[in-house]
C-alpha positions as a Python dict, from the first residue, in 0.01 Angstrom:
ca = {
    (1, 'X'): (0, 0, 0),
    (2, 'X'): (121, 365, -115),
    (3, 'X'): (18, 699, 109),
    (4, 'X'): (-66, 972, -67),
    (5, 'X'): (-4, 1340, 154),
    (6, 'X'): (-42, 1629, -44),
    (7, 'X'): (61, 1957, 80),
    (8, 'X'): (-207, 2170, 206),
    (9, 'X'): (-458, 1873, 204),
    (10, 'X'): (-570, 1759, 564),
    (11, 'X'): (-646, 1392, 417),
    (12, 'X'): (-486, 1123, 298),
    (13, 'X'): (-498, 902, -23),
    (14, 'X'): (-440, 504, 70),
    (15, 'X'): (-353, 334, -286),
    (16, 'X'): (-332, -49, -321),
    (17, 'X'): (-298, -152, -655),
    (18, 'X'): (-631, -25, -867),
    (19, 'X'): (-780, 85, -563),
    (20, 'X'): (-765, 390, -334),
    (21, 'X'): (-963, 523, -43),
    (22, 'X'): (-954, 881, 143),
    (23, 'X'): (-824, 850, 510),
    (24, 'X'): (-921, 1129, 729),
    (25, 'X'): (-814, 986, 1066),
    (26, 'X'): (-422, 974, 1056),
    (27, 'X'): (-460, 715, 1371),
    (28, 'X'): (-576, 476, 1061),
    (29, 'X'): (-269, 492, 887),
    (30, 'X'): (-79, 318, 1153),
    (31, 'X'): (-282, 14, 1113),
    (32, 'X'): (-236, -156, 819),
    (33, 'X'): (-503, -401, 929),
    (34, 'X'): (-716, -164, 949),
    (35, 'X'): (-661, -31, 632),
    (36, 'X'): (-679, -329, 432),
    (37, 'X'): (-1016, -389, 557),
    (38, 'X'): (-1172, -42, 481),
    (39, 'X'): (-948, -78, 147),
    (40, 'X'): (-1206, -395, 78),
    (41, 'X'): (-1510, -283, 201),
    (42, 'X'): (-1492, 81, 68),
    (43, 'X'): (-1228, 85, -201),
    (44, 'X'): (-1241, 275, -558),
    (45, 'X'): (-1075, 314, -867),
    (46, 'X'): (-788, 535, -791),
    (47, 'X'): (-850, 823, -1068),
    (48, 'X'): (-1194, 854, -931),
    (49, 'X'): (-1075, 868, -602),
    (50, 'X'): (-783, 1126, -624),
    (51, 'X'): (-1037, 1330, -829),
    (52, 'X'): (-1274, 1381, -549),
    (53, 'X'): (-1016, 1433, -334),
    (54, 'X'): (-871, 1692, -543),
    (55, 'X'): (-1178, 1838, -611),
    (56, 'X'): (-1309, 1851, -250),
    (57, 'X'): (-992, 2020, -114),
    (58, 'X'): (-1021, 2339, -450),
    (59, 'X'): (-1399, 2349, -341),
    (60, 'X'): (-1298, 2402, 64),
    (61, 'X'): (-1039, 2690, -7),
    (62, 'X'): (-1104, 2899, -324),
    (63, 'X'): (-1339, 3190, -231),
    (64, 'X'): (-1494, 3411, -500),
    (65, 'X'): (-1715, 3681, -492),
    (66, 'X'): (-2035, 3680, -653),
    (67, 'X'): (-2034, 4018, -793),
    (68, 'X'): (-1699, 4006, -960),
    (69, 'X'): (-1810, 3663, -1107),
    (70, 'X'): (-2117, 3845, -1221),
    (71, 'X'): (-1957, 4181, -1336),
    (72, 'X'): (-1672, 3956, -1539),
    (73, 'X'): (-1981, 3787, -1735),
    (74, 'X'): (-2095, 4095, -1814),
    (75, 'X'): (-1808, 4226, -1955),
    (76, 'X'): (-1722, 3902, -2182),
    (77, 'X'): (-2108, 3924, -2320),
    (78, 'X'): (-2087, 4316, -2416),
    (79, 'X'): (-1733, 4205, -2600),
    (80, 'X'): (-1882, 3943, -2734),
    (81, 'X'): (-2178, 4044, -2891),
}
């Protein structure tokens, strides 16, 4: 089993083989038992799973404000059109 810990990312990414799971509780990784049993009963392909991941920790952190979102559509449809 590989560990995935990616900088600025609070979880980990458990990879065995074609599978891979999303550890939140460090404790976990210490117990490879463990592990290998949530790797069975919970396990997913390893693209799809680094993709959430990835995708959950963008979603946590990037802040945008609405108006500037707004105002920049505006501005690409009056160039536009």
């Amino acid at each position: 089993m590989k560990i995935e810990n990616w900088q600025d990312v609070d979880e980990h990414l458990v990879v065995d083989n074609d599978k891979a799971i999303i550890v939140k509780d460090s404790k976990l990784l210490d117990n490879p038992e463990a592990l290998k049993t949530e790797m069975q009963r919970s396990g997913k392909p390893v693209t799809e799973v680094r993709s959430k991941l990835v995708q959950k920790s963008v979603k946590s952190r990037v802040k945008t404000d609405p108006i500037k979102i707004s105002a920049w559509f505006d501005r690409k449809h009056v160039l536009s059109g």
